[in-house]
MARRO-159282 format. One record per residue: x, y, z of N, C-alpha, C in turn. Coordinates in steps of 0.001 Angstrom, whole numbers, plus 500000, padded with zeros to 6 digits. Layout:
# MARRO-159282
XYZXYZXYZ
...
***
This chain:
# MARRO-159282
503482517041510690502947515752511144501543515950511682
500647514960511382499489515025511884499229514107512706
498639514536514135498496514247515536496908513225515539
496671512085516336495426511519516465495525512465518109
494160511864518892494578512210520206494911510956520813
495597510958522167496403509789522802494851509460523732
494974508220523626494129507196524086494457507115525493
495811507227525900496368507235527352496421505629528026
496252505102526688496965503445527300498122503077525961
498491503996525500499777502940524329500694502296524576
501093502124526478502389501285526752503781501346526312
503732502703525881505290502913525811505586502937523803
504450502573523212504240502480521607503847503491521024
504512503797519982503444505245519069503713504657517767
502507503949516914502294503811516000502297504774514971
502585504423513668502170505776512389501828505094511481
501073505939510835500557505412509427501187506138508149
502275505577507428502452506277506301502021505730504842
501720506549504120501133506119502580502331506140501256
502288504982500154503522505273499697502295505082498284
502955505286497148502289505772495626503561504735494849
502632503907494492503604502790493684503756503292492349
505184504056491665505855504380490791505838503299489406
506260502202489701506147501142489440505540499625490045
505159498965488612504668497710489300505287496509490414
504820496353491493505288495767492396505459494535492745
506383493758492795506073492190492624507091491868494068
506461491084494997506725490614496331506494489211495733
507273487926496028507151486821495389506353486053496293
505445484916496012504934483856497230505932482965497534
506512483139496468507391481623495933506205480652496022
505372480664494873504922479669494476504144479687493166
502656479128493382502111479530491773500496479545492260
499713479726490832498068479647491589497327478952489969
496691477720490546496654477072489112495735478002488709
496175477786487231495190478581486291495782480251485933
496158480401486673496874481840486724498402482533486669
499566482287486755500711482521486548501634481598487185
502919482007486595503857480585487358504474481370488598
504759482547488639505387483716490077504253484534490606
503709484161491716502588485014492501503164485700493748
502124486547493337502486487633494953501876487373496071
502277487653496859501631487625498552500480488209498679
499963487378499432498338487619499687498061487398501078
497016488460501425496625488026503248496062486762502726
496214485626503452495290484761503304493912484582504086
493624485756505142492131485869505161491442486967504383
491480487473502957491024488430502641491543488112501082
492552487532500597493274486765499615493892488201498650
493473489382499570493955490706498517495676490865498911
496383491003497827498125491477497870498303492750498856
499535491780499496499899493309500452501453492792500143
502422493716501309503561494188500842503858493630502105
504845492576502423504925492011503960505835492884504980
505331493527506366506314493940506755507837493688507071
508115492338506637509461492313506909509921492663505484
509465492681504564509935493150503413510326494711503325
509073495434504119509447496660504028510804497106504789
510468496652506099511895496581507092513186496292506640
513235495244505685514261495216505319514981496198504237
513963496566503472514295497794502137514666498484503322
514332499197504463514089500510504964515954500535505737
515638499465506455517339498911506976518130499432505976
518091498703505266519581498671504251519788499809503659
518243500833503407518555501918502693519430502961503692
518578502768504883519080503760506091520479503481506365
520881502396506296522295501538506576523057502498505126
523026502796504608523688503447502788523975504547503409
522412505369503769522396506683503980523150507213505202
523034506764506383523963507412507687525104506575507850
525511505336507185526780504639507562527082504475508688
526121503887510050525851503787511380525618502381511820
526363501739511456526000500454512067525767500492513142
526144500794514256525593500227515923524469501205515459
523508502509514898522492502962515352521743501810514558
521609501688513612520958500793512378520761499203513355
522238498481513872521520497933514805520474497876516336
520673499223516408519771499838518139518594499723516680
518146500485516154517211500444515550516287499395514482
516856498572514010515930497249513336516987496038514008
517778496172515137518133494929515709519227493905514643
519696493152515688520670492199515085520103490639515115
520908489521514857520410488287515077520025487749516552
520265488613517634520337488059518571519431489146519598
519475490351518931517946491366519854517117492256518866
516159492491519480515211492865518633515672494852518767
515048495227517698515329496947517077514317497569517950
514273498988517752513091500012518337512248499557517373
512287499625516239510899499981514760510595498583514932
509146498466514541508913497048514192508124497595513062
507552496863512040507123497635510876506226496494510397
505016497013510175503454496048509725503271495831508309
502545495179507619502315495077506332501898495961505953
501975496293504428501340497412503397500465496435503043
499326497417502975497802497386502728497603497751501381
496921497898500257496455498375499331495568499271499680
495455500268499833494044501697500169493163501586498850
493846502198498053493369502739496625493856501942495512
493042501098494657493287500365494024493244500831492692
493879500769491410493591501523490198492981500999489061
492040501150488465491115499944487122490794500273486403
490669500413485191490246500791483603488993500683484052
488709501826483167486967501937483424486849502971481624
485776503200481446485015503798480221485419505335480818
485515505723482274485515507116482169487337507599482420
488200506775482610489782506826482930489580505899484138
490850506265484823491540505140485692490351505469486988
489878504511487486488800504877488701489895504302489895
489911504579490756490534504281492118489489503187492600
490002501839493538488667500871494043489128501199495307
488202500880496354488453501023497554487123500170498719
487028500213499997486223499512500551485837500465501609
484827500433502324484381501176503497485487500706504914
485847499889504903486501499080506065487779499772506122
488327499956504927489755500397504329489776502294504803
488576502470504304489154504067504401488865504398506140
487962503430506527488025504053508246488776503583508919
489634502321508639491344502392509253491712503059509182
492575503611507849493259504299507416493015506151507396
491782506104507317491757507664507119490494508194508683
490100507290509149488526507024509990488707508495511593
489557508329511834490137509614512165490839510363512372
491574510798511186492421511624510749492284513099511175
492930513689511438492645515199511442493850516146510836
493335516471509717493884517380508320493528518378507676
494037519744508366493148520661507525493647520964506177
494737520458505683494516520900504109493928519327503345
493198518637503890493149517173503252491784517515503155
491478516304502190490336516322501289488957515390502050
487615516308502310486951515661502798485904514742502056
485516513486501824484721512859500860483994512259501893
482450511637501982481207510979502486481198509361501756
480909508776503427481272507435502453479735506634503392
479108506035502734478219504936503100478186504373504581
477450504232504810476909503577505999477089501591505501
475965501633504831475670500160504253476269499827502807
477082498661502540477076498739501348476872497352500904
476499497131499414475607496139498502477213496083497465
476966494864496944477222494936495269477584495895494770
477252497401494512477248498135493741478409498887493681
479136499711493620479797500970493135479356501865494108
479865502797494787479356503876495704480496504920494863
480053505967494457480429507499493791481308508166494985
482516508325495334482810509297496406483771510331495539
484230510612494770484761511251493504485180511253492400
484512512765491921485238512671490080484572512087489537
482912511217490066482062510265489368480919510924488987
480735511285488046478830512199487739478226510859487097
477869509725486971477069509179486305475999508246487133
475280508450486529474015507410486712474428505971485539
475123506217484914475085504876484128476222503239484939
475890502454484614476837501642485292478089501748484765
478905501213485270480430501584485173481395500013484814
482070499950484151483018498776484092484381499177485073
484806498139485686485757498082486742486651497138485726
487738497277485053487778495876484281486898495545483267
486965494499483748485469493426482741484333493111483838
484315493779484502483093493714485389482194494942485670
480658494863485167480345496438485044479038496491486122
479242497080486678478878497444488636477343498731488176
476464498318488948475626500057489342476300500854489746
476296502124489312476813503292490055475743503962491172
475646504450492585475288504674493570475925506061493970
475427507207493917475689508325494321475277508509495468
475894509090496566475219509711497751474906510733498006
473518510388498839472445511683499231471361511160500396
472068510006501001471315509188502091471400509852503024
470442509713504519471062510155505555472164509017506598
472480507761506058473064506737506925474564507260506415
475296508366506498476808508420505677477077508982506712
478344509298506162479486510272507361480983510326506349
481428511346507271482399512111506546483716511558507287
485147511597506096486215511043506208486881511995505780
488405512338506261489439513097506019490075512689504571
490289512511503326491344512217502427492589512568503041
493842512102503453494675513049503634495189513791502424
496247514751502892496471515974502068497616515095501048
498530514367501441499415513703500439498829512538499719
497703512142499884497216511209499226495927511559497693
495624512695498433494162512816497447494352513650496109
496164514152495906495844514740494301496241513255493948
496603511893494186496801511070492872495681509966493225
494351510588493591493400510130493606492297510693492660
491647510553491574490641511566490814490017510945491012
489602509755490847488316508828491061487593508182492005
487147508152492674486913506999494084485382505945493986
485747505080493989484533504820494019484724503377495419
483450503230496298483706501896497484483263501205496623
483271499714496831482627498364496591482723497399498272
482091496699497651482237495408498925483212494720499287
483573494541500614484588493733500394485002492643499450
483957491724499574484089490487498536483918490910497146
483485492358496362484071492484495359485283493262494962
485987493822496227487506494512496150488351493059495949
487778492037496663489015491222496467489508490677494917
487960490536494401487940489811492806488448490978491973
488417492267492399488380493228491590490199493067491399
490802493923492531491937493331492734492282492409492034
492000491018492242493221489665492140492655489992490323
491575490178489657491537489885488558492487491429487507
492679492657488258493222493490487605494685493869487928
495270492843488359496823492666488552497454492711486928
498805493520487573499366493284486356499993491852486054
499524491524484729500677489911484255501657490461483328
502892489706483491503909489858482426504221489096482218
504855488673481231505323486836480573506755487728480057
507921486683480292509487486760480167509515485344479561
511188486003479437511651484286479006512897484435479604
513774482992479296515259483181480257516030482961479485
516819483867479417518035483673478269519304482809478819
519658481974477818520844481557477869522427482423477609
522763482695478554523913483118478517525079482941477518
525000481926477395525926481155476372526000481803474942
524172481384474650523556481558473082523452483161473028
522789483703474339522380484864474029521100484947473480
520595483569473205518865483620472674518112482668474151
516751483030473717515883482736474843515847481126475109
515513480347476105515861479076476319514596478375476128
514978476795475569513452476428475112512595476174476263
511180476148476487510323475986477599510713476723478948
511258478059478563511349479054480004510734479807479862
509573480057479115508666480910479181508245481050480440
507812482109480821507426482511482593506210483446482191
505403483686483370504794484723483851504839485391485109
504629486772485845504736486690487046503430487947486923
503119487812488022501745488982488776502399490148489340
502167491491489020502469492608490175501418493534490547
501442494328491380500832495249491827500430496572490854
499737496863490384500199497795489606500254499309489997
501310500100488911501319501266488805500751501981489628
500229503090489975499439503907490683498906503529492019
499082502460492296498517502328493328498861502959494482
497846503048496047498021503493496506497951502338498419
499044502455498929499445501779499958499258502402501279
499155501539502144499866502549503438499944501320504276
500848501559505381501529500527506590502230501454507439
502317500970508675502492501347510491503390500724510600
504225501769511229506216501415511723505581502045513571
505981500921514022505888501285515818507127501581516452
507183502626516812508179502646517918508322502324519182
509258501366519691509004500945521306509760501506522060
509373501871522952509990502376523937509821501744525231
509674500722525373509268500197526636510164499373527007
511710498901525895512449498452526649513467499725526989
513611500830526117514817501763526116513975503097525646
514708504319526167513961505650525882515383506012525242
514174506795523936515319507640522691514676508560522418
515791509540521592514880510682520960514768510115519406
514900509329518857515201508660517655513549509007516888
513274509619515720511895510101515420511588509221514403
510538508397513889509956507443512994510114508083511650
509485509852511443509512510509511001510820511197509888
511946510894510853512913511181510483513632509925510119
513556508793510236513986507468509824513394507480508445
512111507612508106511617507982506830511734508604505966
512465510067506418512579510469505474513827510380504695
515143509542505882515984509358505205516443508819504033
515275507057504265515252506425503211514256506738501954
513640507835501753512455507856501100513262508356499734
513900508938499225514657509082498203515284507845497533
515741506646498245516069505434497722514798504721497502
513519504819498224512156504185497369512102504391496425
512484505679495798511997506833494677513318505682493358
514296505279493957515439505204492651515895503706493067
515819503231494188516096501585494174514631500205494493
513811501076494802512184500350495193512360499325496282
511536498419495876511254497344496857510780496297495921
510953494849496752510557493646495858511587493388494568
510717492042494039512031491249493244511550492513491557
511706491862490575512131492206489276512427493584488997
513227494304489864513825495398489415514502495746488664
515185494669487868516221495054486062514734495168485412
513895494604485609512797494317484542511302495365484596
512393497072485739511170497769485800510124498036486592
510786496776487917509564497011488869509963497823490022
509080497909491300510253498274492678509692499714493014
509637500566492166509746502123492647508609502400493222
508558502736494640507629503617495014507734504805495570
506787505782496349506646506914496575506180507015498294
506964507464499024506737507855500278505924509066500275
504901509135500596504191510084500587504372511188502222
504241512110501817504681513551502984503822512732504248
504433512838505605503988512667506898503731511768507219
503828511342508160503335509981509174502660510530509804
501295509593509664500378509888510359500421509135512409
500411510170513165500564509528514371499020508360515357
499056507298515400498248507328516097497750507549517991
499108507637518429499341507513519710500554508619520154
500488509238521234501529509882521627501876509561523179
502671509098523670503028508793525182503851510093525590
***
């Protein structure tokens, strides 16, 4: 496990950051639609409009898996709570870190300056990967790996300047160690073009609904739905409280119980149809220690 240092005000909380590697494409439903674009959409922050993974969604995969694995009901309820009190874990949304996009040179990873200094801004990892990221950023493409070109680059259908660094306004960021071999590419953009980049390189799939009866497809049920795709790369914060009750109960070890059922039952809806699987990646990152 890798340690931040304690701030010496967390109130009884120790946050973590863990990263998961989407196996498969991920589809969290809005329950609704987005004209012009599919009839099943996924969840979106609505100040930032980029797909995340809602923490009660995760909480709930994590429950039920842990609930399989130790067959503990009263701990399972001390720990994510019943209808009537709240659990130790409370568990935050998944973020998108590393985003994945057809490009002319293979799959480039997208990412934002804002994103990697949450998430990685101070990390401390000595087998993790160190990359330099921008001070200021424009429009363009910023090079942080696996990128040698001066030529512009297509993200998609959108083709960006490429920007190598050699400024003096940068500074250096940890990759962690479980995240950076299924990273080859990196490149930042702007916020406001991670979001377009994103919402426009989602995966679409179009189904139809079969009639049971016939056994053939039904007239006018043609569908589409949006997912997350493949490769991507996530991360989200499970808190532990301790400020109503003291345990030895480890975040760490709650994780790793269920992390084998990410791997073979996933998360989110169309799982006959292939979606769901992701990847718990090694360690929780700590931010706080009381």
């Amino acid at each position: 496990m890798i340690e931040k240092k304690d701030n010496g005000n967390n109130n009884g909380l120790k946050p973590k950051k863990f990263y998961m590697r989407a196996l498969d494409p991920i589809h969290i439903g809005a329950g609704g639609y987005r004209l012009g674009r599919v009839d099943n959409t996924i969840v979106r922050d609505p100040a930032t409009d980029v797909p995340k993974i809602p923490g009660t969604a995760i909480a709930g995969v994590v429950r039920a898996f842990y609930e399989m694995k130790e067959k503990d009901k009263d701990k399972t309820e001390k720990l994510f709570g019943t209808g009537e009190s709240k659990g130790m874990l409370r568990f935050y949304d998944g973020q998108i870190i590393f985003f994945p996009v057809s490009s002319i040179l293979g799959t480039v990873w997208v990412t934002t300056k804002e994103i990697l200094e949450y998430w990685f801004g101070e990390l401390k990892d000595d087998n993790g990967e160190k990359i330099t990221i921008p001070e200021n950023i424009d429009d363009k493409a910023y090079a942080l790996k696996g990128i040698d070109s001066k030529k512009p680059l297509n993200l998609g259908w959108l083709l960006v300047e490429v920007v190598s660094l050699n400024g003096p306004d940068e500074k250096d960021i940890i990759l962690h160690s479980s995240v950076s071999p299924y990273v080859k590419r990196i490149v930042i953009v702007s916020e406001k073009l991670f979001s377009h980049i994103v919402n426009d390189n989602l995966e679409i799939r179009t189904s139809v609904r079969i009639d049971s009866g016939t056994g053939t497809s039904v007239e006018g049920a043609l569908f589409t739905y949006e997912a997350i795709p493949r490769g991507t790369i996530l991360g989200f914060e499970v808190v532990k409280d301790n400020t109503r009750e003291k345990d030895d109960i480890d975040i760490d070890n709650v994780m790793g119980a269920v992390s084998s059922y990410f791997k073979l039952l996933g998360i989110g809806g169309m799982g006959t149809r292939g979606f769901g699987r992701v990847e718990i990646l090694d360690g929780g990152v700590s931010n706080a220690e009381s």
